[in-house]
N, C-alpha and C positions, 0 to 999 in steps of 0.2 A: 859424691860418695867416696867413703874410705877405698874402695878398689879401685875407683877413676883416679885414684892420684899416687895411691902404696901398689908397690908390686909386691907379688906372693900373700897377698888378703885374702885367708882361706876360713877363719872360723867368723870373723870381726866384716863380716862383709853386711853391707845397708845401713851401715848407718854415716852420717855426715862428716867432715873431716874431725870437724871441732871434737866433735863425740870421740872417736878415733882416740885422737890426743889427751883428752881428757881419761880415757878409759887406760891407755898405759901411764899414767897416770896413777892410775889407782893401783893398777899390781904391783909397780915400782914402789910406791909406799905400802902396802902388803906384805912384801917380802923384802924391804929394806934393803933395795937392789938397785944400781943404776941403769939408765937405757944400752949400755955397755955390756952388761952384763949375761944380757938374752942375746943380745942382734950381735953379728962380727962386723963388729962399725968397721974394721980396717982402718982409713983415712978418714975416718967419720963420714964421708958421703953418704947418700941417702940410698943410693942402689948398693951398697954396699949393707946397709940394714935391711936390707929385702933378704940376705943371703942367711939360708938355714943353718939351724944349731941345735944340739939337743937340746937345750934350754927352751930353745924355742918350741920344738914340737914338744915337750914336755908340757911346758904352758898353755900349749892349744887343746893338749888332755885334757889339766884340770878344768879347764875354761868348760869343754864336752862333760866333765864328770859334773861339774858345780849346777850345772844347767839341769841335767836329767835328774839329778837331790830334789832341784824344786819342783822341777815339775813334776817328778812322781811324791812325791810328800808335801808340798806346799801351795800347788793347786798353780805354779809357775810366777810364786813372788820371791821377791829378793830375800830368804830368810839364811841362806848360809850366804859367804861370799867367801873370797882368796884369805881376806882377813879374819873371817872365823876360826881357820885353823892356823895361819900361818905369824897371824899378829905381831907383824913387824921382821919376820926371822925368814931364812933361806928356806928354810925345814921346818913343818908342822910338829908342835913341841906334844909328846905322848906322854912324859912322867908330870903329874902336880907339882905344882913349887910350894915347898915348906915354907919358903922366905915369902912367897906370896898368900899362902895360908895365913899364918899366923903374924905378917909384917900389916903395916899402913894399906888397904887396897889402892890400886892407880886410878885417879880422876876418869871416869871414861864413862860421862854421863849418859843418860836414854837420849838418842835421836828425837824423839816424842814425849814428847812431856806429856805426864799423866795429871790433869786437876787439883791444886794444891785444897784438901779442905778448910774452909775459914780464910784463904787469903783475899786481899783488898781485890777489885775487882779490874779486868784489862783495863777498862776507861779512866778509873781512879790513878791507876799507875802511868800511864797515855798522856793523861792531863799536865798531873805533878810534872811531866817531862818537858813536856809544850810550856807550862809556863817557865821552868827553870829556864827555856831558852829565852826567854821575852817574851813572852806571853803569845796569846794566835792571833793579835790584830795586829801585833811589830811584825809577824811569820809570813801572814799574809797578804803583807807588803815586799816583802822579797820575793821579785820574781826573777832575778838571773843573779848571777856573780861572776867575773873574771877571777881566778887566784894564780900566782907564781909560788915556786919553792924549789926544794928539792926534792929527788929521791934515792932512795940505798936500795940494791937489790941484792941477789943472794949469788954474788958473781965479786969480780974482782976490782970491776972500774970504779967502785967508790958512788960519790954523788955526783947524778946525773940533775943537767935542770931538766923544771917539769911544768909544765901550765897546764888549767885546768879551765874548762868553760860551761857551763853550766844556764839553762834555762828554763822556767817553768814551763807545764807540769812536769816534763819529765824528758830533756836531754842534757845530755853528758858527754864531755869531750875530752880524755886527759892525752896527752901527748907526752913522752921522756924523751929527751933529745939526748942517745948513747953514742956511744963515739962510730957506731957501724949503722949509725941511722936512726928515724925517727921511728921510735916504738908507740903505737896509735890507737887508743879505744875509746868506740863512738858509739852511742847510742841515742837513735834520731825517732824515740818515741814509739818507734812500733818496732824495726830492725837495727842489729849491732852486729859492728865487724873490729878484728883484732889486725893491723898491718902490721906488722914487724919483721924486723931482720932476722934471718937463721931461720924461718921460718919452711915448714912445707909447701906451703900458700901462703904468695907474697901479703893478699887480703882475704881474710878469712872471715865467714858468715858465720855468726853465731844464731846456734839455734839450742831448743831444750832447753836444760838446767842454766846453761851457759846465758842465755838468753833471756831466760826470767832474772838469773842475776844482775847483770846487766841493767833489765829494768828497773829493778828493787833498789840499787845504788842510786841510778838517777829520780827514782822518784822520792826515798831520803836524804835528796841533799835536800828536798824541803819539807823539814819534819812538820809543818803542818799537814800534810797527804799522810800522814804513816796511818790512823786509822782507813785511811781507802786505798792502801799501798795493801794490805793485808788484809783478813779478815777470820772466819771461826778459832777467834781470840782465848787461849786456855794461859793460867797463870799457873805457876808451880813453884815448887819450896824455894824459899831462900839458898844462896850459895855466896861463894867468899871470892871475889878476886883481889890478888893482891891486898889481903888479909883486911878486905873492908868486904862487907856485907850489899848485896846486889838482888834485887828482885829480877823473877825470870818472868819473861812473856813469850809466847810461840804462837804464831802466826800461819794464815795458810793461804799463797798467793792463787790468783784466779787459775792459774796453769796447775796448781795442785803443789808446788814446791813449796816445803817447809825453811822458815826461816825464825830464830830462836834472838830475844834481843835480852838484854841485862843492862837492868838501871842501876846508878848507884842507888841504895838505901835512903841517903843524908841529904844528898845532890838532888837525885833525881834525874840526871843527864845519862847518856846511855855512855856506856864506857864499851861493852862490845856486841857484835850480830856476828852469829853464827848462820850461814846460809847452806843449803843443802839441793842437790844437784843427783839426777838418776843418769846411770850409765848401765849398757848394760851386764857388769858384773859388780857393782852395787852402789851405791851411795856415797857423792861426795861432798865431804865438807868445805867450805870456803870462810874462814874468821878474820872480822875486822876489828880492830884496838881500834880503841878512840880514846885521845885524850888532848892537854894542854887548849882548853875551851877557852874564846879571847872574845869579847861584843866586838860587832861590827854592825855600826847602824843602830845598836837597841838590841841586836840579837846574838847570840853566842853560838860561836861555829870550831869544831873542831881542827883544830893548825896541825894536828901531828895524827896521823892513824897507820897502820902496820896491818898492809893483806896480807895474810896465809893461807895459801893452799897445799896440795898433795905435793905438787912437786916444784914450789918457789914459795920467795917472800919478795914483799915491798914497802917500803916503807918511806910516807909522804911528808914534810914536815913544809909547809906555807909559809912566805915571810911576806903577803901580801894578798892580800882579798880587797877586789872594789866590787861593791854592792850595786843590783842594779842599774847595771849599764848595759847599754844595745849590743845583740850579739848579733854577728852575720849569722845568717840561718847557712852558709855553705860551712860552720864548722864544724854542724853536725851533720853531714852527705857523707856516703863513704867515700871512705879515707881510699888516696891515692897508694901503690906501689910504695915502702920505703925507698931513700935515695940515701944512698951513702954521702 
């Protein structure tokens, strides 16, 4: 639990590390703040972010005030959050914006899609997908892959290399080997753990949203599963990415996490998944790009995707995929300690 490993955990206490992290997380994209910001990192050490700051007891107010909104008006669901008033800024914005009146509004779609009327149905769109990949008999012939490539993150070292290892139904193994160590995320089918350097926890168990995502990635690297990856399937209006037109579909996994996919229109291949993640001060986003689709074997797999979340990016680009080849079952076990 977050207080068996952070010192001074006073309002944020029961819940798991991952959570924890995930959850500042969220308020640092709320109020467009770094972890610096709040804690007096000093030397950056970690006992040294335990030490109090008015920023910080500030924050454990509104965290106190946000909480008692819902439960006394909302019956204790997540319906205000840091971001309802703060949306991006230090300071909750009190005067209307004229320029946001009457300008272009900001992209800032519903979490929940609501029933598009007259649109084609989730299986119709599902299908179109499946076969643009190579249809479901070439799909369900891929049961593992090896791939290499790189990756770019939101830091200075440029391209790390990165392997990926992957096995039917549903584990995942991707490793970035950064110059302070192997950064390691596994998921062996039912549990997932993050290793990495800089870390609080040298290996960390994912659990929650963290955890259903996790599953969700590895069980669409084989889009033949996305109908049993997901389920109370709603389809909703048309939207434009990068000025091409995209069907939406929104999904609801067995653990209750929503997750939102977009096909191209013409293609029919998925270009992005929006995944969504509970904490407890509200809801997080997790977006995957997908693009530069290449066959391998009879079936098309994406070489380049770009994760974003609240507070990073990454970005994967493959310069080699072998199809169905034997994987050691130990490279999905959790992952050891990084070694520098």
């Amino acid at each position: 639990m977050a207080e068996e490993v952070f010192k001074n955990v006073q309002v944020l206490k029961g819940i798991p590390v991952d959570q924890f992290m995930e959850t500042m997380g969220f308020i640092s994209a709320s109020l467009g703040m770094s972890c610096e910001d709040c804690h007096a990192a000093g030397d950056s050490s970690w006992a040294n972010y335990a030490l109090d700051s008015p920023r910080k007891q500030t924050a454990r107010r509104m965290m106190l005030m946000v909480s008692t909104i819902n439960q006394t008006n909302f019956g204790g669901r997540q319906v205000v959050t840091c971001y309802s008033c703060h949306h991006g800024s230090e300071r909750p914005k009190v005067t209307p914006s004229l320029a946001a009146l009457y300008g272009s509004p900001p992209e800032e779609p519903d979490d929940i899609l609501a029933q598009a009327p007259g649109a084609p149905s989730a299986d119709q769109i599902l299908d179109k997908y499946l076969q643009a990949l190579g249809g479901a008999e070439r799909l369900a012939n891929l049961t593992s892959f090896i791939a290499r490539g790189t990756s770019t993150g939101y830091g200075p070292e440029g391209e790390r290399p990165v392997e990926v290892f992957v096995k039917a139904p549903g584990q995942r193994t991707i490793i970035i080997h950064t110059l302070d160590g192997d950064s390691t995320t596994t998921f062996d089918g039912r549990a997932g753990w993050i290793a990495a350097p800089h870390r609080p926890v040298p290996v960390l168990a994912l659990t929650g949203g963290g955890l259903d995502g996790a599953k969700l990635d590895a069980e669409l690297s084989f889009p033949a599963r996305v109908k049993q990856a997901l389920g109370k399937w709603r389809v909703g209006f048309p939207t434009t990415i990068d000025d091409r037109e995209v069907r939406v579909v929104q999904g609801t996994s067995a653990g209750g996490a929503l997750a939102t996919l977009y096909f191209d229109g013409e293609s029919g291949l998925l270009v992005r998944l929006v995944r969504y993640a509970d904490s407890p001060v509200g809801r997080m986003p997790t977006q995957i790009d997908y693009a530069d689709y290449r066959e391998v074997s009879g079936v098309k797999m994406p070489f380049r995707w770009k994760v974003t979340w609240l507070d990073g990016l990454e970005t994967f680009v493959l310069s080699d995929v072998q199809p169905n080849v034997p994987i050691d079952g130990a490279k999905f076990a959790r992952p050891a300690p990084p070694a520098r």
